[in-house]
ZADO-1210 file (C-alpha; in nm, 4 decimals, padded with zeros to 6 digits):
<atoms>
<atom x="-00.6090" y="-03.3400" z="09.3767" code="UNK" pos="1"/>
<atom x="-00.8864" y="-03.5581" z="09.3173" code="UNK" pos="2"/>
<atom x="-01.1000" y="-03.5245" z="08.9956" code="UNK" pos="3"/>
<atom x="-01.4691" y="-03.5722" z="09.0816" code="UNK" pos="4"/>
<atom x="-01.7332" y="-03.5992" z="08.8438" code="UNK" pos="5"/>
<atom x="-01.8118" y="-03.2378" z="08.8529" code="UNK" pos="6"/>
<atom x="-01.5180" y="-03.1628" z="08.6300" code="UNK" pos="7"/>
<atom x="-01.5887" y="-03.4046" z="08.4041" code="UNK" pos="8"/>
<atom x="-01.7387" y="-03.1947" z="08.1012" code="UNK" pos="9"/>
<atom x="-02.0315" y="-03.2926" z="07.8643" code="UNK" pos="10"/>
<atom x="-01.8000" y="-03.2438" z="07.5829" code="UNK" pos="11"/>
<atom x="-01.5577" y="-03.5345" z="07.7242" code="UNK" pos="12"/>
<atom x="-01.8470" y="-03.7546" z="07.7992" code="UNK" pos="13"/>
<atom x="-01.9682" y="-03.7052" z="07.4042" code="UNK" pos="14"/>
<atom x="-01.6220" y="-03.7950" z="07.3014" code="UNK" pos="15"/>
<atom x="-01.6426" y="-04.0981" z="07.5177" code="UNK" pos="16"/>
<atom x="-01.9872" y="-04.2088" z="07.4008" code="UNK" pos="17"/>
<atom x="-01.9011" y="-04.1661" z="07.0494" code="UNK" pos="18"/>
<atom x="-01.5709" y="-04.3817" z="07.1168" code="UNK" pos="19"/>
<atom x="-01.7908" y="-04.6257" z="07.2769" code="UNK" pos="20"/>
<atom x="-01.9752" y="-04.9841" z="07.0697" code="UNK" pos="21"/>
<atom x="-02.3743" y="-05.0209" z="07.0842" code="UNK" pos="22"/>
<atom x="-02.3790" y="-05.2208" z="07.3999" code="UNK" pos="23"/>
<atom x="-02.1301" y="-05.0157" z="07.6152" code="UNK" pos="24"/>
<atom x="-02.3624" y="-04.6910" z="07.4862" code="UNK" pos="25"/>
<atom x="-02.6549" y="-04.9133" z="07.6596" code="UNK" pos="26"/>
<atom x="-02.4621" y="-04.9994" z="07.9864" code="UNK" pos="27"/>
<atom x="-02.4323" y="-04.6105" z="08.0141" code="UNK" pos="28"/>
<atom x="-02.7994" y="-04.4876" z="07.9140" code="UNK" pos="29"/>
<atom x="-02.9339" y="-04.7848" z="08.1855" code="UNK" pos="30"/>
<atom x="-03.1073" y="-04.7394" z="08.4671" code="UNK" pos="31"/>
<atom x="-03.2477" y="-04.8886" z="08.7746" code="UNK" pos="32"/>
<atom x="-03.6076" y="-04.7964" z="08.9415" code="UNK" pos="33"/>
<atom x="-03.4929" y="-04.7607" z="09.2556" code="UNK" pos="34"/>
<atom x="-03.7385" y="-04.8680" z="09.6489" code="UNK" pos="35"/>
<atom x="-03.6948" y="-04.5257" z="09.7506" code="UNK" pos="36"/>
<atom x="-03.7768" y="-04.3590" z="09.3772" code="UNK" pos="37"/>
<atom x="-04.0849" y="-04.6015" z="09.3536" code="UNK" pos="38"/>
<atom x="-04.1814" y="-04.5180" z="09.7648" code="UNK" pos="39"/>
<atom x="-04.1765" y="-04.1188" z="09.6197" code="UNK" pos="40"/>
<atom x="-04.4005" y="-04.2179" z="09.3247" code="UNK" pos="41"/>
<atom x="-04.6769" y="-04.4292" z="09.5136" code="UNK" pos="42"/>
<atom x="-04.6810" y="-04.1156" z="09.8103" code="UNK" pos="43"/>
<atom x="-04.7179" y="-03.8848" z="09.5274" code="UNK" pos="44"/>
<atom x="-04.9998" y="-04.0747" z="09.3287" code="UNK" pos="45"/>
<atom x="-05.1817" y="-04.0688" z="09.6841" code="UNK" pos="46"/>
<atom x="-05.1971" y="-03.7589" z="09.6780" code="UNK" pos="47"/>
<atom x="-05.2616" y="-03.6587" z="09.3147" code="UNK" pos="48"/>
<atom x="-05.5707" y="-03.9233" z="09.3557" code="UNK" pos="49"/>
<atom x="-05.7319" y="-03.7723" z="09.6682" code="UNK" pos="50"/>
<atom x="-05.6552" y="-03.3955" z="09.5000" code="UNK" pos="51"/>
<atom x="-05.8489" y="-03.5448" z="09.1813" code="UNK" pos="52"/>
<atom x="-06.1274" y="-03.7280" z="09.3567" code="UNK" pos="53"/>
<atom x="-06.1927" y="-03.3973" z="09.5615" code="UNK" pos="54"/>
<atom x="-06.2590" y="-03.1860" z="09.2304" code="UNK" pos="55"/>
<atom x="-06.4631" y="-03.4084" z="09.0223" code="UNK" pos="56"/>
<atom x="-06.6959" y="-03.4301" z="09.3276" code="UNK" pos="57"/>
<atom x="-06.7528" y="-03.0722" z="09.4097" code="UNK" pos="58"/>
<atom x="-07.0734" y="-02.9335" z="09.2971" code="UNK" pos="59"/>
<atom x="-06.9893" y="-02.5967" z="09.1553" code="UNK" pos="60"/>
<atom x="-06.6950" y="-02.7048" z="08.9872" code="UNK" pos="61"/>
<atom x="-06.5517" y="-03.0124" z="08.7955" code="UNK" pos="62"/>
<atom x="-06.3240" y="-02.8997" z="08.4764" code="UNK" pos="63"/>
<atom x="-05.9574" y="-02.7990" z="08.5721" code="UNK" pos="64"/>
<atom x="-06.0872" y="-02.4777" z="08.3414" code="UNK" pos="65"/>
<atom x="-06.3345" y="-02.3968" z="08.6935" code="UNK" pos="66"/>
<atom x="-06.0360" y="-02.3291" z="08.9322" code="UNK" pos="67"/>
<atom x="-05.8273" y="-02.1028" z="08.6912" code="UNK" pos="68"/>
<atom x="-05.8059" y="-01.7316" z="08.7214" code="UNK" pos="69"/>
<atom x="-06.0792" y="-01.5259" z="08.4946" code="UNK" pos="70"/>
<atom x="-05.7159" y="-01.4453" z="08.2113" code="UNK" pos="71"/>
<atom x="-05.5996" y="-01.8075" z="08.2346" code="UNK" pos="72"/>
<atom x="-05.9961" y="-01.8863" z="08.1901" code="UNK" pos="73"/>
<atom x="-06.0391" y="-01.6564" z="07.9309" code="UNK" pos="74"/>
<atom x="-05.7059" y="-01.7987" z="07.7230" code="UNK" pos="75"/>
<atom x="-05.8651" y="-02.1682" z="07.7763" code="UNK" pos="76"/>
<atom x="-06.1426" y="-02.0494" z="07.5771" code="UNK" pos="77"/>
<atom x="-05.9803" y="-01.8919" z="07.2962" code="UNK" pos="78"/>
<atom x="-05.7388" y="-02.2024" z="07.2718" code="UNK" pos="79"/>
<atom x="-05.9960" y="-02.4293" z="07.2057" code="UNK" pos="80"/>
<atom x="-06.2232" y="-02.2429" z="06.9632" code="UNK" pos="81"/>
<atom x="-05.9351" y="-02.2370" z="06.7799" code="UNK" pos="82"/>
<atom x="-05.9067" y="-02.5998" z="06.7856" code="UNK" pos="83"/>
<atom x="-05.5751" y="-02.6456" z="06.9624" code="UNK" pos="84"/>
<atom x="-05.4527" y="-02.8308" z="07.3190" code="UNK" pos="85"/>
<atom x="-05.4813" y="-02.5866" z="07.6371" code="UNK" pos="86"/>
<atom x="-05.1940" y="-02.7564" z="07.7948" code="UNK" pos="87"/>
<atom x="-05.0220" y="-02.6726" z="08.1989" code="UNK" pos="88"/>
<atom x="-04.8072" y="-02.8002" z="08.3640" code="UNK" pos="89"/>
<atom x="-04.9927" y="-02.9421" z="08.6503" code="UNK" pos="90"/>
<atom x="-04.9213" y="-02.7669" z="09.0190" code="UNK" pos="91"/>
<atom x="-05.1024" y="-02.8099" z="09.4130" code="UNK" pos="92"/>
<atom x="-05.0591" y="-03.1676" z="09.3806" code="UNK" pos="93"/>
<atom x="-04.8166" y="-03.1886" z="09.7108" code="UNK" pos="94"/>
<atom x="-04.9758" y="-03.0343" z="10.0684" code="UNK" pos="95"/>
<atom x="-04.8459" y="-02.7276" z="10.1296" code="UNK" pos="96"/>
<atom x="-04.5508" y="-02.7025" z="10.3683" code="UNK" pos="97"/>
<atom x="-04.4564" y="-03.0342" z="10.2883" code="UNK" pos="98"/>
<atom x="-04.1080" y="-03.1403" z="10.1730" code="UNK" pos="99"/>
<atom x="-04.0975" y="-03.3366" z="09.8813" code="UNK" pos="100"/>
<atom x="-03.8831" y="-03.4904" z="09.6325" code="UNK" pos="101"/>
<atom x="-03.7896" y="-03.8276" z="09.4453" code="UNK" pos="102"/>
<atom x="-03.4989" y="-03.9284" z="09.4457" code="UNK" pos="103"/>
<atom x="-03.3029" y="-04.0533" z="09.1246" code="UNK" pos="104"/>
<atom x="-03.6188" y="-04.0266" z="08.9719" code="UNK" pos="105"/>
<atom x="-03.8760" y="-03.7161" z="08.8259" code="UNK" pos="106"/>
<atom x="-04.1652" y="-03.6999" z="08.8464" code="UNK" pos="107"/>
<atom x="-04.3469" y="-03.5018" z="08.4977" code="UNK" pos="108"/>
<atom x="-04.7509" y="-03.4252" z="08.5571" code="UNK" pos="109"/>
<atom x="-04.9031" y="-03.2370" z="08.2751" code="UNK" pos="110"/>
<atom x="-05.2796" y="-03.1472" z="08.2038" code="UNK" pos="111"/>
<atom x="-05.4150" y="-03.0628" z="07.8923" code="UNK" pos="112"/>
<atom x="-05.7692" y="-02.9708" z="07.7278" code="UNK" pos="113"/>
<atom x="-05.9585" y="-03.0193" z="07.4167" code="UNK" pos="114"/>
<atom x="-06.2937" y="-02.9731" z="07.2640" code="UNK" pos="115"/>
<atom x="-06.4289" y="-03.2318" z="07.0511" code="UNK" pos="116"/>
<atom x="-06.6892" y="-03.0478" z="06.8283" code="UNK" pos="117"/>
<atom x="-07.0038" y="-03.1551" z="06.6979" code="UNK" pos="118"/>
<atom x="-07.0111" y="-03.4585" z="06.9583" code="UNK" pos="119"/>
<atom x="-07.2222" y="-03.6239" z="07.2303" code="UNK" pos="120"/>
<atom x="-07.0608" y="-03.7549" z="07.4656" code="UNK" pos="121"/>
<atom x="-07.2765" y="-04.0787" z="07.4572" code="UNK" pos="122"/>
<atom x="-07.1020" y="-04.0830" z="07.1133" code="UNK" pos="123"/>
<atom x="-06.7271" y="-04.0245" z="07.2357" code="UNK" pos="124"/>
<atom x="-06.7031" y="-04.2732" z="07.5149" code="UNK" pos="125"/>
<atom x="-06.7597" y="-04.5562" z="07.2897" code="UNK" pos="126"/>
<atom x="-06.4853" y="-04.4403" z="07.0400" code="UNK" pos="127"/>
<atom x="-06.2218" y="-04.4202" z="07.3491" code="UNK" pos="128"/>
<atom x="-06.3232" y="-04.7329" z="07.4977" code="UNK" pos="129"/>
<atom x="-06.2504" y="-04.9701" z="07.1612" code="UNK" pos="130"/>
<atom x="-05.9081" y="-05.0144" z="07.2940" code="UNK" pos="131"/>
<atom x="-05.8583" y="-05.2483" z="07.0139" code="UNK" pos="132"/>
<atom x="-05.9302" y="-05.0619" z="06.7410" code="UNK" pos="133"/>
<atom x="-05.6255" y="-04.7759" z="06.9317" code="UNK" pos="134"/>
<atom x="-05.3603" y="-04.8782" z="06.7293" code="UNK" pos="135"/>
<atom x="-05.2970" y="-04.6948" z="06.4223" code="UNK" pos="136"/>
<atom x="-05.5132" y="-04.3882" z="06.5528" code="UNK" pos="137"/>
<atom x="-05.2950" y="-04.2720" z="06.8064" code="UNK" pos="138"/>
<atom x="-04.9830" y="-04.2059" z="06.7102" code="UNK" pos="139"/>
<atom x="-04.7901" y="-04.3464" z="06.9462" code="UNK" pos="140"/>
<atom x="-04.9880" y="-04.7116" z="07.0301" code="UNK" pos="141"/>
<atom x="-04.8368" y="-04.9526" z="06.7381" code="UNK" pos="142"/>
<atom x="-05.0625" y="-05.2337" z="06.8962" code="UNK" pos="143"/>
<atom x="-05.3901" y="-05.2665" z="07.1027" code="UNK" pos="144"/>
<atom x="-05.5916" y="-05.5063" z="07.2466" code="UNK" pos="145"/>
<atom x="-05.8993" y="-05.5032" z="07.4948" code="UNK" pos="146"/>
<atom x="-05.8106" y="-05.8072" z="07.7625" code="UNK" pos="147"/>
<atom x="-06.0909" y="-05.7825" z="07.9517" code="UNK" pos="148"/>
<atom x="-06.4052" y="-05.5930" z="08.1207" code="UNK" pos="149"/>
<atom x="-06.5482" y="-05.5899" z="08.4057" code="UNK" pos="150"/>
<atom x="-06.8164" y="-05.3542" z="08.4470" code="UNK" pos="151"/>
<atom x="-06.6607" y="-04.9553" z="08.3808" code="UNK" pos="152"/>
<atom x="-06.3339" y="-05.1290" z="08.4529" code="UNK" pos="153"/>
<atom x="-06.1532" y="-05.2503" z="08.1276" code="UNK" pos="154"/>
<atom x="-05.8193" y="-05.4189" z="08.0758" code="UNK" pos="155"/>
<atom x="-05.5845" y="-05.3661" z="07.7760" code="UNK" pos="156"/>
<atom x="-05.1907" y="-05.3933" z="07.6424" code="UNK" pos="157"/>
<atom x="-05.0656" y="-05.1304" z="07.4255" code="UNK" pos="158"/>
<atom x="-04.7349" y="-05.1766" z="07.2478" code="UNK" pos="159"/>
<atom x="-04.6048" y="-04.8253" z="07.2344" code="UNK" pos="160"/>
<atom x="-04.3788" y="-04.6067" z="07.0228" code="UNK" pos="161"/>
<atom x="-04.1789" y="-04.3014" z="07.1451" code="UNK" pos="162"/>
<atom x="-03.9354" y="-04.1582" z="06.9046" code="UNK" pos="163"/>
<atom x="-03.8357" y="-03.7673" z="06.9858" code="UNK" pos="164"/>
<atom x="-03.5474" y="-03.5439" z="06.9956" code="UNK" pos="165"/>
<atom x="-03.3337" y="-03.8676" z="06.8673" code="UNK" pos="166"/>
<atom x="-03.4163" y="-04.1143" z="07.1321" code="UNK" pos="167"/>
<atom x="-03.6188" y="-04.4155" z="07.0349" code="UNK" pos="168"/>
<atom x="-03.8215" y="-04.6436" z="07.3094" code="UNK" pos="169"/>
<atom x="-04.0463" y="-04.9179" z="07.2910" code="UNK" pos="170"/>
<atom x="-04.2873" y="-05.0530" z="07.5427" code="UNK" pos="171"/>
<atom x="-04.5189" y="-05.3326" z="07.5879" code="UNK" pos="172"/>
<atom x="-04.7746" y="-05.2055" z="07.8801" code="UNK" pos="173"/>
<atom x="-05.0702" y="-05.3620" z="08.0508" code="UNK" pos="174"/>
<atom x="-05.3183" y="-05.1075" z="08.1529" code="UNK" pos="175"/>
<atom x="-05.6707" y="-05.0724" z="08.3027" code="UNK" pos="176"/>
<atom x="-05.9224" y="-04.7487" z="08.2975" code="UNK" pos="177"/>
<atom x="-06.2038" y="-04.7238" z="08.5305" code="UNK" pos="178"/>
<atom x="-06.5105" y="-04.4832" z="08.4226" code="UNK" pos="179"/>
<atom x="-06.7152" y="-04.2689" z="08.6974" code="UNK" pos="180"/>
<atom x="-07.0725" y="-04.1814" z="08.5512" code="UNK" pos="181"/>
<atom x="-07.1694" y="-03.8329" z="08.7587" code="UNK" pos="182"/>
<atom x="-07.4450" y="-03.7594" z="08.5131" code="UNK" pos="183"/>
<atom x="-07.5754" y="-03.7959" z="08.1571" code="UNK" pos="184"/>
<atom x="-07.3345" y="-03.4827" z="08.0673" code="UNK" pos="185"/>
<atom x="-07.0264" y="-03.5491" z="08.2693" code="UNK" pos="186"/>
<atom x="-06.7908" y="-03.8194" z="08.3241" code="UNK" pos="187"/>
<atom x="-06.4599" y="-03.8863" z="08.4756" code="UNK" pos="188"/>
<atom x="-06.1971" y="-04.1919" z="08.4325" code="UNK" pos="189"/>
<atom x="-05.8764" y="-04.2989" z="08.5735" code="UNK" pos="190"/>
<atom x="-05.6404" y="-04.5150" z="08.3625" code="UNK" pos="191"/>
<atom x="-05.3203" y="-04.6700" z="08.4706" code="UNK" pos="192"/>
<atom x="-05.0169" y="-04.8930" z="08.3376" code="UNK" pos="193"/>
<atom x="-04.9732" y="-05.1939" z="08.5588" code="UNK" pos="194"/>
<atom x="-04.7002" y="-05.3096" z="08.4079" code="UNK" pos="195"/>
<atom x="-04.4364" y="-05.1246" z="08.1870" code="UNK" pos="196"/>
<atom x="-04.2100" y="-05.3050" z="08.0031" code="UNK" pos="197"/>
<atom x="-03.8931" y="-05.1083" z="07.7592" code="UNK" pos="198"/>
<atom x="-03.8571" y="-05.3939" z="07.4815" code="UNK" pos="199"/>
<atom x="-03.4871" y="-05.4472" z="07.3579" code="UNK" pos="200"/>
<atom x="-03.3822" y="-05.4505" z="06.9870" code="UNK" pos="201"/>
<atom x="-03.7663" y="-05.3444" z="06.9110" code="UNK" pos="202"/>
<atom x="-03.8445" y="-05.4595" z="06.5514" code="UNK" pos="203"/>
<atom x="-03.5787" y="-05.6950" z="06.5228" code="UNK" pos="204"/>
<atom x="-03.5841" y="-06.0698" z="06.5074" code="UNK" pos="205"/>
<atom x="-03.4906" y="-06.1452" z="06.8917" code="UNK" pos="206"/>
<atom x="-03.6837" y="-05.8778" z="07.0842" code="UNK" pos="207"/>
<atom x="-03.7571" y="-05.9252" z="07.4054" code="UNK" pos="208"/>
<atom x="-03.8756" y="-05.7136" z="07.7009" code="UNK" pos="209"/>
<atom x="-03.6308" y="-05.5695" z="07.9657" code="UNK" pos="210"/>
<atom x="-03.6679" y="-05.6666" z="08.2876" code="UNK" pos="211"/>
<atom x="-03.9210" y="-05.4185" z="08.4010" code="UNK" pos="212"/>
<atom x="-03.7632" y="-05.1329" z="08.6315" code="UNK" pos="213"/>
<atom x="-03.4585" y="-05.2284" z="08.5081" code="UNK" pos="214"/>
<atom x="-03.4554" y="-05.0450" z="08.1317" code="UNK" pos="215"/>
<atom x="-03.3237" y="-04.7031" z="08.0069" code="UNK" pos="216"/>
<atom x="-03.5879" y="-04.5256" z="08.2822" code="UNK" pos="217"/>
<atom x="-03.7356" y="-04.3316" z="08.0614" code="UNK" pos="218"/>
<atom x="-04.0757" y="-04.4646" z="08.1611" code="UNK" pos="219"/>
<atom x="-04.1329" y="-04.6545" z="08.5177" code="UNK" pos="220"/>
<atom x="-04.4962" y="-04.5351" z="08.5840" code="UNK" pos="221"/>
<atom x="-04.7936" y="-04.3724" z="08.4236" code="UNK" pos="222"/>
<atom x="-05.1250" y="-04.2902" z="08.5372" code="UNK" pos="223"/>
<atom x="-05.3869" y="-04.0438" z="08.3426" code="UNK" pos="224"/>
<atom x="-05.6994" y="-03.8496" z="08.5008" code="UNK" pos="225"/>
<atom x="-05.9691" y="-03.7506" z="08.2084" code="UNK" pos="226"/>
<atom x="-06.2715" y="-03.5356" z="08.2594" code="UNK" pos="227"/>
<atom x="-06.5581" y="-03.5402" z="07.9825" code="UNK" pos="228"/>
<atom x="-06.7971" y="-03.2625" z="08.0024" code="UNK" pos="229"/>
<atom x="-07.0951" y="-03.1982" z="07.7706" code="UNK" pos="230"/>
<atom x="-07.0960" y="-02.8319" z="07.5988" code="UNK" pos="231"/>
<atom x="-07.3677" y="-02.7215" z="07.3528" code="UNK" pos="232"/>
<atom x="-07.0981" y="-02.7215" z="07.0901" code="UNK" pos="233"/>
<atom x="-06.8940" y="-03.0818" z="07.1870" code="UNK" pos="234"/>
<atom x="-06.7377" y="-03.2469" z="07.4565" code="UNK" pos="235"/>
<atom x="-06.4827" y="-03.0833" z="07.6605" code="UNK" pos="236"/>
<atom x="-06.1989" y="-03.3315" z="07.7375" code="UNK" pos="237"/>
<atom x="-05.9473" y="-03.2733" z="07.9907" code="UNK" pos="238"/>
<atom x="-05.6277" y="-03.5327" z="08.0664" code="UNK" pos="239"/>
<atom x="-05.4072" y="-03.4528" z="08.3339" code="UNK" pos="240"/>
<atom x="-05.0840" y="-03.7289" z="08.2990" code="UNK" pos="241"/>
<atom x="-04.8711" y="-03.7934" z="08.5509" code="UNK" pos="242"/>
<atom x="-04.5126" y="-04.0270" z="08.4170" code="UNK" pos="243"/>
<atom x="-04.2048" y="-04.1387" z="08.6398" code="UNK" pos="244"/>
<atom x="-03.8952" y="-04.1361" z="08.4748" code="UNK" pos="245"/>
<atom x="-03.5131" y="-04.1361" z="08.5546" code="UNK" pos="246"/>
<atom x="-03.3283" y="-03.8368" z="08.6647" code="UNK" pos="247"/>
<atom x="-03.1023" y="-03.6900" z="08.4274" code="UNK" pos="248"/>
<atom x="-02.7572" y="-03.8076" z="08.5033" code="UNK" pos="249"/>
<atom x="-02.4816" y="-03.4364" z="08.4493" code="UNK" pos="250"/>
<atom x="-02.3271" y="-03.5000" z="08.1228" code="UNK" pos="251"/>
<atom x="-02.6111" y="-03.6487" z="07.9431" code="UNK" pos="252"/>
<atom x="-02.8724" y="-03.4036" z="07.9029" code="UNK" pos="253"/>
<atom x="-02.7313" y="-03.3347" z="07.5530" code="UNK" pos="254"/>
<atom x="-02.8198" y="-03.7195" z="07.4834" code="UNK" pos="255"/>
<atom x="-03.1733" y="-03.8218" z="07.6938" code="UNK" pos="256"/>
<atom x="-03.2471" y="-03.4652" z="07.8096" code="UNK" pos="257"/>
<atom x="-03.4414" y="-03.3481" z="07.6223" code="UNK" pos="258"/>
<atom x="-03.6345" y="-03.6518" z="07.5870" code="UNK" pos="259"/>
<atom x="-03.7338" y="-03.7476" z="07.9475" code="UNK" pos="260"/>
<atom x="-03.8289" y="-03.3329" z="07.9900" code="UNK" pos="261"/>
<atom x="-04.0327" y="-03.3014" z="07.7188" code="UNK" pos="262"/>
<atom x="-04.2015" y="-03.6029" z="07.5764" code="UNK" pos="263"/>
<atom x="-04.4390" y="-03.6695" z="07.8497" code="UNK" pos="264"/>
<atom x="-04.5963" y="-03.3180" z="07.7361" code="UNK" pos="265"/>
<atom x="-04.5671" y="-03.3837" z="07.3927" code="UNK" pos="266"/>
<atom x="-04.7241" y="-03.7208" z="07.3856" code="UNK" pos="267"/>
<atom x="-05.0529" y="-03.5554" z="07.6271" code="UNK" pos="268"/>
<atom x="-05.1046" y="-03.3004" z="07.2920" code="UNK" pos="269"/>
<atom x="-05.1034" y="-03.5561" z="07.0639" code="UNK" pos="270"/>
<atom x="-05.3397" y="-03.7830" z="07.2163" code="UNK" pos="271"/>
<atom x="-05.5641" y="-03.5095" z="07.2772" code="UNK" pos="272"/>
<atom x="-05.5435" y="-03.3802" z="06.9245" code="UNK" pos="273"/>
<atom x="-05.6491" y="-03.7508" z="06.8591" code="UNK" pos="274"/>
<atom x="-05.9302" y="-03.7547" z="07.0405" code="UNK" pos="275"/>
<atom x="-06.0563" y="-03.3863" z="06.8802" code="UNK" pos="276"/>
<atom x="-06.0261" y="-03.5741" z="06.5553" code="UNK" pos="277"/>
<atom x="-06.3215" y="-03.7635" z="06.6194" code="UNK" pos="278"/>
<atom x="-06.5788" y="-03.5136" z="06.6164" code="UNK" pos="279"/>
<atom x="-06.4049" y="-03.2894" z="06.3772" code="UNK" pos="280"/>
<atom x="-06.5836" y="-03.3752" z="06.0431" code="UNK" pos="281"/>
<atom x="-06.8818" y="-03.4564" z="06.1703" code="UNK" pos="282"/>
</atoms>
């Protein structure tokens, strides 16, 4: 009989990983981005940009908040007057009736909401657009600097830190954020990373980056949607985020799991409780 890799336990594949030196434990955690993984991304982005452009642009509604039901409304409220992250994960995004998926690859789009109290908006914007004053406020940029602007259009690298659930990754990105004025009360921006890059032996005297696409695939793409809207009380911020990452191979959900499900979400609440921080003791 033939043993496929269906039999092949996650206990057995622990024992082997344990067994196994640094680099081998590398060669098994890597990853390739893929034509056909990146062809699902870019068809996806499509549409989560038209789906996006659509809303902000309607004139009875522009928060996420508008298109809720009157309980899920009602919930957004009390979440934050109590000062905490509304966070969804984010649905609609692919046409209905149409067949979707990425292959060896996922896909993790999250939205979240915030109000930033005692703020003008006029006030906030500034704050979010000294990209180089971003490291050491949010938690996960170690390094910042603005590159370049060109009208609402800026350019910026963030070195980034993501340490959860025992998995450590570092990342030197290049990134740009557009802003769309709609009025003196309401804005919209889209930011993207151009380039992602997982660094190797991060912190250490001969780091260098990976060869991008070609890392641990925790992180392949990232784009972010954020709608400002002026309340009498603050600014209501929304970010929707929308990450590629690798699939989870079977036998190693006990070791990267957990990780590539659930840090995308985690790292959307903590740079929204960031940004509430700004206008909380003022």
């Amino acid at each position: 009989m033939t043993t496929t890799s269906k039999s092949v336990t996650p206990a057995v594949l622990l024992f082997f990983f344990a067994l196994a030196g640094p680099g081998t434990q590398d060669d098994l955690l890597a990853a390739r981005l893929q034509p056909h993984t990146a062809k699902a991304w870019e068809q996806y982005l499509e549409w989560a940009d038209a789906k996006v452009k659509a809303e902000v642009t309607e004139k009875t509604r522009f928060l996420i908040r508008d298109r809720l039901s009157a309980k899920d409304q009602a919930e957004y409220d009390r979440v934050l007057r109590s000062g905490r992250v509304y966070r969804a994960k984010m649905a609609g995004v692919v046409p209905a009736g149409r067949d979707f998926e990425v292959p060896d690859g996922k896909i993790h789009h999250w939205w979240g909401a915030v109000l930033v109290p005692n703020m003008k908006l006029a006030e906030l914007l500034p704050l979010l657009q000294d990209y180089d004053q971003h490291a050491g406020r949010f938690a996960e940029v170690q390094k910042s600097r603005l590159v370049g602007r060109s009208g609402n259009t800026y350019r910026f690298t963030f070195r980034l830190k993501r340490v959860a659930y025992g998995v450590s990754a570092h990342y030197n990105t290049e990134q740009e954020c557009t802003y769309f004025p709609l009025n003196p009360d309401r804005q919209w921006s889209r930011s993207i990373a151009t380039r992602i890059a997982e660094i190797a032996e991060a912190g250490k005297p001969g780091e260098h980056d990976k060869p991008v696409g070609d890392d641990h695939g925790y992180l392949w793409r990232m784009v972010s949607w954020w709608r400002f809207d002026q309340r009498p009380e603050g600014v209501i911020v929304e970010c929707e985020s929308a990450t590629l990452s690798r699939d989870v191979p079977f036998g190693l959900s006990w070791a990267i799991g957990r990780f590539i499900d659930n840090v995308a979400k985690d790292s959307l609440e903590s740079v929204l409780l960031t940004v509430r921080a700004y206008g909380k003791d003022r």
